[in-house]
C-alpha positions, -999 to +999 in steps of 0.1 A: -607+479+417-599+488+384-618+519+366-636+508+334-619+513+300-627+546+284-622+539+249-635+504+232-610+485+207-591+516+193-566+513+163-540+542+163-517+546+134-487+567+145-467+568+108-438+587+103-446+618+080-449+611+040-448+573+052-475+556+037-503+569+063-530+584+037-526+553+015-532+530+046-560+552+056-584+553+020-574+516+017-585+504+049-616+527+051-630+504+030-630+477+054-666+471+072-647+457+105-633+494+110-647+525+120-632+554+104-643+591+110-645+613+084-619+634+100-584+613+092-564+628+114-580+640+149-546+646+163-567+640+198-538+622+216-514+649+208-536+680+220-539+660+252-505+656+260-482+677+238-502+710+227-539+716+227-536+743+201-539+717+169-575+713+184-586+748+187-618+762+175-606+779+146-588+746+131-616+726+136-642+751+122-623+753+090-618+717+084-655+715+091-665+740+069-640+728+040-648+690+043-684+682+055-704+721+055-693+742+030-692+711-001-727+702+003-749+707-033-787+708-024-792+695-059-774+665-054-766+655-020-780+627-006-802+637+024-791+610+047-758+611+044-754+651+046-774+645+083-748+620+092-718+644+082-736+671+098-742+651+133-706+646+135-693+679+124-711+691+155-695+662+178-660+676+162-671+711+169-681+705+206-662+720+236-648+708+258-619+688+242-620+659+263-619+622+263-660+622+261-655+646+230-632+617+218-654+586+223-683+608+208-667+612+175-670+574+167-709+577+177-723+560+151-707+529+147-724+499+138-709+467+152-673+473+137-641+458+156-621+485+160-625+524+162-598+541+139-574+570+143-546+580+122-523+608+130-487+617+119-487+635+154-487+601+171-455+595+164-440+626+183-460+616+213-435+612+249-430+585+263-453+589+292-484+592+267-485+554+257-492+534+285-521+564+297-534+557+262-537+519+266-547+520+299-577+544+285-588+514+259-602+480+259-580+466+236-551+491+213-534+483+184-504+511+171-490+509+140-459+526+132-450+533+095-419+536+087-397+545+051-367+553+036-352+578+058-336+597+030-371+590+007-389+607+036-371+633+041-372+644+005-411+638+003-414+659+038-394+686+022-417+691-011-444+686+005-442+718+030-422+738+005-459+733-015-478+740+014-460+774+016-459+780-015-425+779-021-419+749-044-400+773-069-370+778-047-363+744-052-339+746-084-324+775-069-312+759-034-278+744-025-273+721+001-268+747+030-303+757+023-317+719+022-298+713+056-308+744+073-348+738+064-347+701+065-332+701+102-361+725+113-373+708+147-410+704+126-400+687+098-365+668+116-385+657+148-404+629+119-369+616+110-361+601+144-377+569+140-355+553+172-366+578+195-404+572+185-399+537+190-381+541+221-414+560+234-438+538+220-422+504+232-421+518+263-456+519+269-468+493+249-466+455+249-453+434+218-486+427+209-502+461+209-474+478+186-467+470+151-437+483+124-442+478+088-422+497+063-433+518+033-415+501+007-430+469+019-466+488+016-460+496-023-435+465-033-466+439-019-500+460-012-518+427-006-497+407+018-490+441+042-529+446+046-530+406+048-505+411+076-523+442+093-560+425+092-542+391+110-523+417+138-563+427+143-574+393+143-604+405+116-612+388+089-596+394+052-615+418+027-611+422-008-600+457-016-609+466-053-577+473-075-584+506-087-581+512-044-550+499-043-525+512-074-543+549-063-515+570-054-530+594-026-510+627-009-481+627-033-458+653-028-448+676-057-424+656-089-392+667-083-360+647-086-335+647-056-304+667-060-275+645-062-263+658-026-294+660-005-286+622+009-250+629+015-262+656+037-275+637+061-260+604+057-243+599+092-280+610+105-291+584+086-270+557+095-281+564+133-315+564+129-315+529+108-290+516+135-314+526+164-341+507+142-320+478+138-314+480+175-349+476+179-352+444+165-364+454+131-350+450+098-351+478+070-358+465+035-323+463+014-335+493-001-326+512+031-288+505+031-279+533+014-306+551+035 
């Protein structure tokens, strides 16, 4: 006899880093058919099956205290709403780290179709996670995001340069320095799309996993959420423009050095081959990837 599902209808999205995911997340927040916490990126599945530490106490007391306690204004807060953030600021805080902590995070859902969870993380999960995951809902849905591999990799660069607080070496560096950072096993792990396809598909059936590509995402904003909403079989809602053209978790403006592709080109021209293998195609965009 078959145990009961843990999870209900869960909808993971497992994006490569600096692919789209924050965009995909304040778009589709605004859709009543899903559920999204506060919290974008639980990084749940990973702690369970690749290192517990991005869910330790101190990480989630600061993101508490950052996001949901530490912002409220007496003067202005709406009372309701600061009792809602507050309920699940103490689910997030809970212990132990469990897959009860898990469901209870999406406590106070109303009716929608699909709990939501996006994580950058999810895309470095093994193999062996997948089909443990879809055994644990009722119904999954993964997407994968997936762009530009040379794009990415530039974006991913900036982007934890700034978090360091290092953006200033970036006139300064030739390309040994860009290879030696850029192939860092935490930023070069989110290039290698194949293998996170090769772990995903896997463990998950046709149905359950989805690939759409960033440049798809900003070329036609409309017709890639048509597509996702279909994939989840929930019905169409119109996203107000201003939500759409908002450009969300852009990394720092800074133009490419003439080199940094060249780098990395045979790289490159695996990692779109093992996508192609896959039974995907890249956008034209990607041949000189």
């Amino acid at each position: 006899m078959s145990q009961p599902a843990l999870f209900g209808n869960l909808f993971i999205s497992a994006g490569a880093m600096k692919a789209g995911t924050t965009w995909l997340y304040s778009v589709l927040s605004h859709n009543p058919h899903l559920l999204f916490t506060p919290e974008k990126e639980i990084h749940y599945f990973y702690a369970k099956y690749v290192d517990r530490g991005v869910l330790r106490d101190e990480r989630r007391l600061e993101n508490a205290v950052n996001r949901y306690i530490g912002k409220i204004d007496p003067k202005t807060a709406d009372v309701d709403r600061v009792r809602r953030s507050l309920q699940w600021a103490a689910a997030y805080l809970s212990q132990p780290i469990d897959d009860l902590w898990y469901r209870n995070l999406f406590f106070y859902g109303t009716g929608q179709v699909y709990g939501c969870d996006f994580s950058n993380l999810y895309a470095l999960l093994p193999a062996e996670a997948w089909p443990r995951i879809s055994a644990s809902c009722e119904r999954l849905r993964t997407l994968y995001t997936l762009r530009r591999p040379a794009n990415r990799l530039w974006s991913h660069v900036k982007f934890h340069l700034a978090v360091i607080g290092k953006l200033d070496v970036l006139p300064t560096w030739g390309p040994a320095d860009f290879d030696h950072f850029a192939r860092q096993p935490f930023i070069w792990e989110n290039a290698e799309y194949g293998r996170a396809l090769e772990h995903m598909r896997s463990g998950l059936t046709a149905e359950q996993l989805k690939v759409i590509f960033f440049e798809d995402m900003r070329a036609a904003p409309e017709e890639t959420l048509a597509r996702i909403e279909g994939w989840l079989e929930i019905p169409p809602h119109p996203y107000p423009r201003q939500v759409l053209d908002k450009r969300v978790n852009e990394s720092p403006p800074h133009p490419m050095p003439d080199f940094f592709a060249g780098l990395f080109a045979k790289d490159f021209e695996r990692i779109v081959g093992e996508v192609e293998a896959h039974g995907y195609t890249p956008p034209a965009s990607w041949k000189d990837a």
